[in-house]
N, C-alpha and C positions, 0 to 999 in steps of 0.2 A: 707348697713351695712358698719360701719370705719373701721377704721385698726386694730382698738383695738377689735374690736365685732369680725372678722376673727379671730385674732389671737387665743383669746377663744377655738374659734370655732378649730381652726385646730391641736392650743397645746393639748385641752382639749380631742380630738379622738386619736391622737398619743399618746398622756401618755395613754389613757383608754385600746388602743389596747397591747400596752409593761405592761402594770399592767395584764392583762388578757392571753396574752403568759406566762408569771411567773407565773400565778397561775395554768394554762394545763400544763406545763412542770415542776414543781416541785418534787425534786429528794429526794428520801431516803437512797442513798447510796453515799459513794465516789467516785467510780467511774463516778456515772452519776453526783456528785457538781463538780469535777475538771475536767474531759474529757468529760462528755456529752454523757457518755457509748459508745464511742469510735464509733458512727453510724449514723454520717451526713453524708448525701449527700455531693460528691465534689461539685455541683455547691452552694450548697445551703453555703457548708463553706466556700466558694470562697467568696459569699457576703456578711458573718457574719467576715470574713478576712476583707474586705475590709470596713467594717464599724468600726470596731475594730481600723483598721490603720490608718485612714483620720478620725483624731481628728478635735478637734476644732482649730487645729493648719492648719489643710489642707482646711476645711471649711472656715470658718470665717476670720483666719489671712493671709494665702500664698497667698493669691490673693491681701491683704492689704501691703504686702510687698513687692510685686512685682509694687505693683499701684506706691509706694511712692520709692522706690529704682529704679526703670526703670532694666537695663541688671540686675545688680547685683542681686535682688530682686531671679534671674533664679535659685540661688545657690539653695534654698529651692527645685524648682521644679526637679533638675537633681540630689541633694543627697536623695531625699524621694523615688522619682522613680528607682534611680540608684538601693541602697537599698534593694529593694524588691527584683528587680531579681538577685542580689547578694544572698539575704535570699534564694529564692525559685532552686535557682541552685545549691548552694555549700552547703548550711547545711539542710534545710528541711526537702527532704528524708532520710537523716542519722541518722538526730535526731529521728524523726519517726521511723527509721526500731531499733533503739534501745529499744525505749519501754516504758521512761520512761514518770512520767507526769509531771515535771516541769524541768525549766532548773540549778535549783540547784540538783533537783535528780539528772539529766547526770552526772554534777561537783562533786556531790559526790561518786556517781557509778562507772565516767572512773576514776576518779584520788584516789578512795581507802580509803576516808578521811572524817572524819566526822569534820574535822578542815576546810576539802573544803567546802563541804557543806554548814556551816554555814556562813564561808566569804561568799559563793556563796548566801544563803540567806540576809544577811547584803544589798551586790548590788543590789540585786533583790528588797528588798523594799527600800531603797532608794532613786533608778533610778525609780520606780514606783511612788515613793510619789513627787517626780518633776517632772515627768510628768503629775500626776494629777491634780495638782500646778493651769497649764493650762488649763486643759479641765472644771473647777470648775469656774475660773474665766470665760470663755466662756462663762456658762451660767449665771452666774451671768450677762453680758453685754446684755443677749438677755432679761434677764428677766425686766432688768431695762430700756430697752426700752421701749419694744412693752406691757409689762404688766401694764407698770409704778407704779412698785415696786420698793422701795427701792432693790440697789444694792446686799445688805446682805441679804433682804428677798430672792430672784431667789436663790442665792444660797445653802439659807436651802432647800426649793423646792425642788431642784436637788439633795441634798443629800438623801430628803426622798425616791423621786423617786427611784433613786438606791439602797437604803436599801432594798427597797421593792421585786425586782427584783431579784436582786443579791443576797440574803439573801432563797429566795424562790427557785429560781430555779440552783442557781451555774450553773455550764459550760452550762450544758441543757435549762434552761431557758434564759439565755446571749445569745444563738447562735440562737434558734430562735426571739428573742429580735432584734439581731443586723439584722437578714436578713429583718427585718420588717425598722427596724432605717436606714439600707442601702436604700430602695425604698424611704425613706420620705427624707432623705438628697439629695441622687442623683434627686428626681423630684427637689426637692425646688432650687438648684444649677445651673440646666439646664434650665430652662423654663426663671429663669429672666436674663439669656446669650442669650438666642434665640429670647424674644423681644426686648433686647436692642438693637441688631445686625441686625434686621428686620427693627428698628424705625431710624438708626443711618444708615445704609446700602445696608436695602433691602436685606442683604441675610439671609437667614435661619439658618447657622453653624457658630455660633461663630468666629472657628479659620480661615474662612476664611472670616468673615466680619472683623474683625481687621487688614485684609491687605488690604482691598477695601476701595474705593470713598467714602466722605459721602454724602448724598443725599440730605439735607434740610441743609436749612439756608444759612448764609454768604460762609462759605468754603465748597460747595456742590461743588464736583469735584477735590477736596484734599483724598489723601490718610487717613487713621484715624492718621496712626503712623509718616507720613510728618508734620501733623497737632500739632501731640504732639512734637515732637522734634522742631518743629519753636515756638511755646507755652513755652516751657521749657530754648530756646535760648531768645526767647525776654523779660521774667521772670530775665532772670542771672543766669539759674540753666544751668546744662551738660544738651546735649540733651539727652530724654526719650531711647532712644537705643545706647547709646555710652557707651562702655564698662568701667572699671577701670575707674572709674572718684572720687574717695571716698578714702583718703589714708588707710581709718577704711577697707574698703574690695578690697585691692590691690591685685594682680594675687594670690599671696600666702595665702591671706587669704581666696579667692574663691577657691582656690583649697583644702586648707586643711578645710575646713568649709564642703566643698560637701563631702570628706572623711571622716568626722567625721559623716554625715548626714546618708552617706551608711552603712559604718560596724555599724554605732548605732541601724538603722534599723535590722541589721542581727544580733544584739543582744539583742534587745530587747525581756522579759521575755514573754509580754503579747503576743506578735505579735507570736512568737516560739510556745508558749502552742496550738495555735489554729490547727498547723496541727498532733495533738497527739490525735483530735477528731475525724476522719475520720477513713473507718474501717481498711486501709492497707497502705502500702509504695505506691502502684499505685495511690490510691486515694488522697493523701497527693499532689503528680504530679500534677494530675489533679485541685485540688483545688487551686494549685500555680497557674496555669493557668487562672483560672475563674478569680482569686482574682486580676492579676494583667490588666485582661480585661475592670472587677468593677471598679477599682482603676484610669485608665486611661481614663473614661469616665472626672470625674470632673478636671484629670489632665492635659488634656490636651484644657479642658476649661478654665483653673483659668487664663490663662496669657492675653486672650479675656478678661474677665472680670474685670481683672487693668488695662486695656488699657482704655476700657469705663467707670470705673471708677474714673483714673484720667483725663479722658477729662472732664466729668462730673462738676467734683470737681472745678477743675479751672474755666470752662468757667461758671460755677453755681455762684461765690461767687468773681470770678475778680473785682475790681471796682464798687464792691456795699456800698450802705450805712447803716445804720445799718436797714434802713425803708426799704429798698428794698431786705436785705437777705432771701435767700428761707427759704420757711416752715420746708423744711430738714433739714437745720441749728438749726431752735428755737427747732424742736422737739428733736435731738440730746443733744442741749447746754444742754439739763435739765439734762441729763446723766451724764456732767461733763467730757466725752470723747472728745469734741470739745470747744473753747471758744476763744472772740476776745475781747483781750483788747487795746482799742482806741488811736494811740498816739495823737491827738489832731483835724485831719482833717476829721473826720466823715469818710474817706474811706477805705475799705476792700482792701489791695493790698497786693498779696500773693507772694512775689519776692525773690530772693535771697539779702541778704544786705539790704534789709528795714525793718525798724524796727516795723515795722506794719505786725504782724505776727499773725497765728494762733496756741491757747496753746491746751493744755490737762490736766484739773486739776485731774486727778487720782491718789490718792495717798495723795489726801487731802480732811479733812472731808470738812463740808461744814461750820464752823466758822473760818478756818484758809480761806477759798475761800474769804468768806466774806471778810473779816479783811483784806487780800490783793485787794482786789476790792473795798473800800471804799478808802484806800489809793493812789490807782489810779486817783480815783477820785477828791482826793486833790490835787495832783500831777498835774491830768489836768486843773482843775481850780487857780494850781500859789496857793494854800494856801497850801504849805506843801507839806508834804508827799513823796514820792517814787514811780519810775515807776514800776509797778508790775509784769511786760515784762520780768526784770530782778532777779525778785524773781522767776517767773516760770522756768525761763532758769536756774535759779542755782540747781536747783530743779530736771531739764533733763526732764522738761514737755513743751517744744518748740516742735511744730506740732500737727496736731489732730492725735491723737489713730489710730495706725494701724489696730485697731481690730472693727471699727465701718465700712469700705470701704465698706466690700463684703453685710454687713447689712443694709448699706445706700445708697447703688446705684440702688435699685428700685425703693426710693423716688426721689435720685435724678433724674431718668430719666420720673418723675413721671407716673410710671407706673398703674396698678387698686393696689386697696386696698387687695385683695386677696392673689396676687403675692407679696404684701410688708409682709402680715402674714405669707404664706407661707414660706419665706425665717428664716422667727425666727422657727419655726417647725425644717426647714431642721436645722439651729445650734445647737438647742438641741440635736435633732439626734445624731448629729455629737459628740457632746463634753460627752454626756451622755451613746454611745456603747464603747468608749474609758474607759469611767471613768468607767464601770462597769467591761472590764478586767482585767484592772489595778488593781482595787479593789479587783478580786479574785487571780492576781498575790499572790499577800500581802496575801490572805487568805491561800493559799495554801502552801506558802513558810513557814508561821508560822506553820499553822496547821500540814501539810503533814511532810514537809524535816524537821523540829525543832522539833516541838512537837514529831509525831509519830516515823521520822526515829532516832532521835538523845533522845528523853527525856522518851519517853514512848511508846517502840515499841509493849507493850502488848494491846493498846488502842483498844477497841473494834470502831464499825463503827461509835455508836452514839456519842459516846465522841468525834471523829475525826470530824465531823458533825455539833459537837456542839461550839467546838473550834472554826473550818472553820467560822460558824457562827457569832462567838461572835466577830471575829478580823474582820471580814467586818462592823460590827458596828462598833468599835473604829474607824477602818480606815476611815471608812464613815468621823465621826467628826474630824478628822485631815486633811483629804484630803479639809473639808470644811471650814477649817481655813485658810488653804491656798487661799482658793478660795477668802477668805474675805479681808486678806491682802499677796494678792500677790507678786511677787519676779521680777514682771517682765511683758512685754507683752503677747499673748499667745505663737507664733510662736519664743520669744526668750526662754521662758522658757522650752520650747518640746528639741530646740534646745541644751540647755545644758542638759536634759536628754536624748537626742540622745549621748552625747557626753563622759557622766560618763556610759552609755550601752557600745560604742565602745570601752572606755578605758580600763573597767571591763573584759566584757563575752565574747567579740570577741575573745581573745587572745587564752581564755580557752576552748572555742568551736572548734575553727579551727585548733587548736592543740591535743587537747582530738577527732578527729575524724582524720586525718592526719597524725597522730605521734605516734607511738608506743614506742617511747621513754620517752615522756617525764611524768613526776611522780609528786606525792603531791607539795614537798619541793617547785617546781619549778614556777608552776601553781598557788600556795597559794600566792607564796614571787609576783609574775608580777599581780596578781589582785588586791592584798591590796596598792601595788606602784603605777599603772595606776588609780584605783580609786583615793587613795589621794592626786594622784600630781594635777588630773585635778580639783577635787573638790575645793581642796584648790586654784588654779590656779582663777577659777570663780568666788567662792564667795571674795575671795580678789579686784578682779577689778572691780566685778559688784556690790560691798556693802562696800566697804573697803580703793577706791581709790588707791589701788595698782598699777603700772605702766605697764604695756603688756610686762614685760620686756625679755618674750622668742619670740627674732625676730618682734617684732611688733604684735603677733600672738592673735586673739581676743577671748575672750573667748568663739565664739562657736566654734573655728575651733580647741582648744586645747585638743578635747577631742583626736584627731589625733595624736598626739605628746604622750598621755597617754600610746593608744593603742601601738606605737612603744617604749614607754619604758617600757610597760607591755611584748612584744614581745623579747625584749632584754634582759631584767632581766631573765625571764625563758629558753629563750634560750642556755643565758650562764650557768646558775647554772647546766639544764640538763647532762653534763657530769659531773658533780663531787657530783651528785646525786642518789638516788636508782631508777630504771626502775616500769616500774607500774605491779602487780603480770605476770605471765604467761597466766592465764587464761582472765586477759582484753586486753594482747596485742592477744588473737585469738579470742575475740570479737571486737576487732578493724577490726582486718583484715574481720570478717561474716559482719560487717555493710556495709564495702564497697564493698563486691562482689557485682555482678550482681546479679539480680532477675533473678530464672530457671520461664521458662514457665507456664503458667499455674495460679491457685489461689496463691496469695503472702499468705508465711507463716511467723510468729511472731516468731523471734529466742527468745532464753532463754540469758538474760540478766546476767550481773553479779550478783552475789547472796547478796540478803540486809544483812545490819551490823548494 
């Protein structure tokens, strides 16, 4: 059987299995659509956590940017992981021992305000809706693959899929959903790390074949990552492990990128909701535990797997002619994610400085591709035309797609056809437990905190239900708009909703748990500032041509600069402000006590408005 016949095969049981947990775990109240009736198992939420968190931005692209960036590439892996256990130590269990079920209820509950609240819902779905940006576009790339469907088609697909799910079972059926999604991404992740590391090494563990000998061919008895850095020097690029080589990610932008990467994580809406489905503050613990154990298997694989990904890449497509390029290449080009236009000597040469390059036409349909690929063609035959080299570059489609590496280095290592299906399985996984929290973020923020706590607090269950329902549909169709015409790669795009998360909710979480001081006025005025400075900050330079002009600072690392002006704004205002009632500054103080011995009990919350 081919790749295509597998694929069938292994998408078609995975969606049959997540369509079939949605319809056993389907919920008739709110509680069990937004919390999941408050009674997962820690390990089991650990791994519905950890499938939740490692989008198709940790699947599919982190490994792709780490392939094509070398050191720098690292920022992803040290702000996503940083992150978590930033999340899982300083706010999880507090948020948890509070009570509420989303993280605009907290913001409206500590700070007293149904004017918080609603800013608090505004960020929540908008940092929601750019994050889904990404994980829509994921599948769309895996669809257009391995299914060879049009681009657009995979991504209705996925939207159905999710409707389906998320619409059925809310929290309840997403959580067993995702511990199912978590088994099919971590196998598909791990097994084509361990044969290429086996094929390439001889040793069995990833992270330690990427620092061993290789064993066949011309450089048997090179180190893997000697092999790349003298690959990469006799190319004209910085070597593959030399740090700051890129002015775009100089010391300051790798540092405040990875800041922005960690507090985003510990603000993000969808990632927080999950330890509110567990039965108690112990188990919330526990499940931070599990989640970042999950979490660290493919994490601590992904940097094995850009290693042997761009060894692959180069020594696959070095000084080939167009007769001689691997099968990996043709079957990719159809994608439109990889493509080589010829400057006139028939040869493939991947250098820094020559002009024989490879593009990435995404971002164009397929008559503007044309229309630039005929004219090249004129161009090389001297009657006319324009080299097309340069319509791509202006374009900022110079390089193949970061988001095809971790997808295409089973073929390149021509591995069985099983292990290349497999691997589109595990991305779906991956982009599709993401997209379905996200999606009840948004359902919950509208439903729950808008509608019920601020518009119609007499709503009985089914209309709260029914609402939840209806705004997961819309959003479905939004979220797959985006998918269709995207903002960006996927790992950039997560990355500016890491960054409008950090700007936003960090400020107001760590301060609404922390502070007993600080009040509405303060908290409102430093959210709506840190969102819109960073927001506007991003879509200006990434859509707009606007110049970096704070310090050089790029836009994923500005969401860092939000977050401390979000911190400063409310800082200062808090003295010449009103304090938050009596009764939440001595629920501030019951969150952070200690747990007495024995079963944890559920304190009494501030009272709804």
């Amino acid at each position: 059987m081919g790749v295509q016949g597998w694929t069938y095969l292994f998408v078609g049981l995975s969606f049959g299995l997540y369509l079939a947990i949605a319809w056993f775990g389907r919920v008739r109240d709110t509680r069990g659509f937004y919390v999941a009736g408050q009674g997962v198992p820690a390990a089991a939420n650990g791994m519905a956590t950890a499938a939740d968190w490692m989008s198709a931005a940790s699947f599919i692209s982190m490994a792709g940017l780490i392939s094509m960036m070398g050191y720098s590439g690292g920022v992803y892996l040290m702000g996503w992981t940083g992150g978590y256990v930033l999340l899982a130590l300083l706010l999880a269990p507090y948020l948890r021992k509070f009570g509420k079920f989303t993280v605009p209820d907290f913001i409206g509950d500590r700070y007293v305000s149904d004017v918080a609240r609603i800013a608090a819902v505004v960020c929540a779905v908008f940092v929601s809706f750019v994050y889904v940006a990404g994980q829509m576009r994921g599948v769309g790339v895996v669809f257009s693959r391995f299914l060879e469907v049009d681009i657009n088609v995979g991504v209705m697909i996925g939207m159905a899929i999710v409707f389906v799910y998320a619409t059925l079972g809310g929290m309840k059926g997403i959580t067993w959903t995702q511990v199912a999604q978590y088994w099919v991404l971590i196998t598909a992740f791990l097994i084509p790390a361990i044969a290429i590391s086996i094929k390439l090494t001889g040793q069995p563990l990833p992270q330690i074949g990427m620092g061993s000998e290789l064993t066949t061919g011309a450089d048997a008895g090179t180190t893997l990552l000697d092999k790349l850095d003298q690959i990469h020097t006799d190319l004209g690029f910085a070597a593959y492990t030399a740090p700051f080589t890129s002015s775009s990610w100089s010391k300051l932008n790798v540092l405040l990128t990875t800041v922005a990467l960690m507090v985003g994580t510990a603000g993000l809406p969808h990632v927080i909701v999950r330890f509110y489905t567990v039965k108690n503050v112990r188990s919330a613990r526990h499940s931070a535990f599990w989640a970042l154990f999950f979490i660290a298997l493919l994490y601590l694989t992904a940097p094995a797997t850009a290693a042997f990904a761009r060894y692959y890449m180069i020594d696959s497509l070095q000084g080939k002619t167009e007769r001689d390029l691997p099968s990996w290449f043709h079957s990719w080009e159809q994608t439109g994610l990889i493509l080589w236009l010829d400057d006139g000597d028939g040869v493939l040469r991947y250098s820094a400085g020559d002009d024989n390059e490879l593009f990435r036409s995404r971002g164009l349909d397929r008559q503007e591709l044309t229309a630039i690929e005929a004219d090249h063609q004129r161009w090389l035959s001297g009657s006319g035309g324009s080299d097309g080299r340069t319509a791509l570059r202006q374009r900022g489609l110079a390089g193949p797609d970061r988001d095809i590496i971790v997808l295409a280095t089973p073929e390149m290592a021509e591995l069985s056809a099983w292990i290349i299906a497999l691997i589109a399985a595990g991305g779906l996984a991956a982009a599709l437990s993401t997209a379905s929290g996200l999606l009840l973020v948004v359902s919950s923020s509208v439903a729950h905190d808008l509608y019920y706590r601020v518009i119609n607090p007499a709503a009985t269950e089914s209309q709260r239900l029914l609402i939840g329902r209806s705004t997961i549909g819309l959003a479905v169709v939004i979220a797959g708009i985006f998918g269709i015409y995207p903002p960006g790669f996927v790992a950039e795009v997560v990355a500016f909703a890491f960054g409008l998360a950090a700007a936003s909710f960090f400020p107001a979480i760590v301060l609404g748990i922390f502070s007993r001081r600080v009040g509405t006025v303060p908290a409102v005025s430093g959210m709506i500032l840190g969102i819109l400075f960073t927001a506007t900050y991003i879509v200006g330079n990434r859509f707009f041509g606007m110049p970096a002009w704070c310090f050089g600072i790029s836009a994923q690392g500005i969401g860092t600069v939000g977050m401390l002006l979000n911190f400063a704004v409310t800082l200062a205002l808090t003295p010449f402000c009103a304090p938050p009632p009596p009764e939440v500054q001595r629920l501030i103080e019951r969150i952070r006590e200690p747990e007495p011995a024995g079963p944890a009990v559920m304190i009494e919350t501030a009272p709804e408005h």
